[in-house]
DOTOR-92961 format. One record per residue (C-alpha): x, y, z; residue in three letters; residue number from 1. Coordinates in nm, 2 decimals, always signed. Layout:
N
R X Y Z ALA NUM
...
***
This chain:
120
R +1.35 +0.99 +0.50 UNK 1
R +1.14 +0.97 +0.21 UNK 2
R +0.80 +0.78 +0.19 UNK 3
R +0.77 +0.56 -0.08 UNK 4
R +0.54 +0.28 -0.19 UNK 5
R +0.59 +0.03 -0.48 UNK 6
R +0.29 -0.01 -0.73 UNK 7
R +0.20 -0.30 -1.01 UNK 8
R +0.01 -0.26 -1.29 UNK 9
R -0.04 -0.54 -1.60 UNK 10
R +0.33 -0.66 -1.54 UNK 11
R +0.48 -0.34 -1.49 UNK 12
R +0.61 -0.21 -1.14 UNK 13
R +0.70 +0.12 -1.02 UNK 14
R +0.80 +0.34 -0.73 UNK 15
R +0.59 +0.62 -0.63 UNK 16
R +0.67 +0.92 -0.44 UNK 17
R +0.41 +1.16 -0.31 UNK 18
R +0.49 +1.48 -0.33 UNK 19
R +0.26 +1.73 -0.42 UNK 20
R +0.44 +1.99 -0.29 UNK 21
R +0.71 +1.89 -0.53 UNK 22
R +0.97 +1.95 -0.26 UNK 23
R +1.17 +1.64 -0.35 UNK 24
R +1.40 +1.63 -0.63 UNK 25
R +1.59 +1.32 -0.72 UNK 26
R +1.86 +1.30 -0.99 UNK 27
R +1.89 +1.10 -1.31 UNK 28
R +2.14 +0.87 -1.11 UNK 29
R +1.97 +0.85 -0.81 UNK 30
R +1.62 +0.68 -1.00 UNK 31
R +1.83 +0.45 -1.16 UNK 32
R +1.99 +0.33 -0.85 UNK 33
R +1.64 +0.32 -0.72 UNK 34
R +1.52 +0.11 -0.98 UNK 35
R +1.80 -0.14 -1.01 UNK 36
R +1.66 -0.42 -0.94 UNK 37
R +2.02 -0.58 -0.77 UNK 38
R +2.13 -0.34 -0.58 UNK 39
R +1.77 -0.09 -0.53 UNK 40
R +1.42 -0.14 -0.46 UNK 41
R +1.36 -0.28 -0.84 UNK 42
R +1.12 -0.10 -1.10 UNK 43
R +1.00 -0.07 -1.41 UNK 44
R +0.99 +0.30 -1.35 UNK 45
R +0.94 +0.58 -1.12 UNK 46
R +0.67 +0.82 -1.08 UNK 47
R +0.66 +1.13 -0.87 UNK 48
R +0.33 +1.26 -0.79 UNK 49
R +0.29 +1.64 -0.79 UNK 50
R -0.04 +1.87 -0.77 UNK 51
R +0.03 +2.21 -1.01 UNK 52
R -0.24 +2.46 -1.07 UNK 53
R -0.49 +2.25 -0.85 UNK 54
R -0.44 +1.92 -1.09 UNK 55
R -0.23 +1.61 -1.05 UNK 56
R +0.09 +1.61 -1.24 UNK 57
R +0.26 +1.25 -1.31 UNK 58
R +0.64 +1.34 -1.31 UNK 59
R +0.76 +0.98 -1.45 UNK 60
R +1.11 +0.84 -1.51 UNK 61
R +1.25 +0.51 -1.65 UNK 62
R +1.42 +0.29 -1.48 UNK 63
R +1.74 +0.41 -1.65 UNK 64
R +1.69 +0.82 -1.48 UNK 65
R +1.60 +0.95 -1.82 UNK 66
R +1.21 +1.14 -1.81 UNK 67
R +0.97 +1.01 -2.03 UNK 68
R +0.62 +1.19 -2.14 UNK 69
R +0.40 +0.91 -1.93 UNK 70
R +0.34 +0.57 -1.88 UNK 71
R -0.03 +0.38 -1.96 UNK 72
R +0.02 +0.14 -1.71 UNK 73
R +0.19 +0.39 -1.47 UNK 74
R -0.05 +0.65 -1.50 UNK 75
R -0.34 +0.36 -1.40 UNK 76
R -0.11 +0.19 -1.09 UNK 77
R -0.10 +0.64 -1.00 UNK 78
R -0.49 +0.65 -1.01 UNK 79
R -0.50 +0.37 -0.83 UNK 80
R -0.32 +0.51 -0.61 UNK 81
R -0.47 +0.87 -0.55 UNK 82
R -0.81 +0.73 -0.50 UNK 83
R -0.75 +0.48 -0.22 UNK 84
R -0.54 +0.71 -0.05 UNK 85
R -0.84 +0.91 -0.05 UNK 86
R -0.67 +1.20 -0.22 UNK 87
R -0.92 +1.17 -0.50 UNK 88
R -1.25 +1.08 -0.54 UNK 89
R -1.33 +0.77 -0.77 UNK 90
R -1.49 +0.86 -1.11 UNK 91
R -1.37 +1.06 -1.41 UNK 92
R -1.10 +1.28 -1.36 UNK 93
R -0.77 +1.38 -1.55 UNK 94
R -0.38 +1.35 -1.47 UNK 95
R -0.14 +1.57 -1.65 UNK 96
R +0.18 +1.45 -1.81 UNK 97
R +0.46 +1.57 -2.02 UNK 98
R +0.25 +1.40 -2.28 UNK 99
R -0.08 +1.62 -2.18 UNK 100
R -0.36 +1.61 -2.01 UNK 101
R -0.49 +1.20 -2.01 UNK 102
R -0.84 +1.12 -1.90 UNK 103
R -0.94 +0.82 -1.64 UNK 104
R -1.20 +0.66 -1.53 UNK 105
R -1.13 +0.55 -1.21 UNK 106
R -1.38 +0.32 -1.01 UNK 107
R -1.35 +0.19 -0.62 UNK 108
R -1.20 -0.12 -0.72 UNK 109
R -1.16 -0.34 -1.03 UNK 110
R -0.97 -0.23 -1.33 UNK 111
R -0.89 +0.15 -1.46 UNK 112
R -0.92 +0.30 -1.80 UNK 113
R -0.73 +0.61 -1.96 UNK 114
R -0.79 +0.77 -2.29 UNK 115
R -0.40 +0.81 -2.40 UNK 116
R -0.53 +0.97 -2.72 UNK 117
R -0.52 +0.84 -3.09 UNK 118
R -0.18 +0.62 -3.17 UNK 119
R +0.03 +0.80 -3.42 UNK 120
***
């Protein structure tokens, strides 16, 4: 069984799967099915949450299976996440992606903001 929980952020939903272990791997084929949203749980996209080196790694996917660098609103609903989980503190910290390291700030509640770096 795998423990899952579904996350919204401005519009945009996702499945997350802690797993900082990264013990779990889950096929192209499989996230789609995951994120169809007739016949599986239904999601913009889906974001595995692993801890390399001693820092947070967002391991995100589309809802189609294919890997994508990150996601700005799924890197906020992950935040979100890790902090009222109490598996980070609140404040400024970083998540890596495939896109680099993005910064956060991160309060108890109320809204989350990430640097995602200058538009290009």
């Amino acid at each position: 069984m795998i423990n899952a929980t579904y996350g919204h952020g401005t519009h945009n939903d996702f499945v997350l799967v802690f797993d900082p272990e990264d013990k779990l791997s889950f096929s192209a084929e499989q996230i789609k099915r995951i994120c169809d949203r007739k016949s599986g749980v239904g999601s913009d996209g889906f974001i595995k949450i692993i801890k390399q080196d001693k820092a947070w790694f967002m391991d995100y996917s589309n809802a189609d299976g294919t890997q994508a660098e990150m996601c700005g609103n799924g890197i906020r609903v992950m935040a979100r996440y890790l902090t009222d989980r109490g598996h980070q503190p609140s404040g400024i910290y970083s998540i890596n992606t495939r896109g680099g390291r993005k910064f956060l700030s991160v309060p108890d509640s109320g809204e989350i903001s990430v640097n995602l770096g200058k538009v290009s």
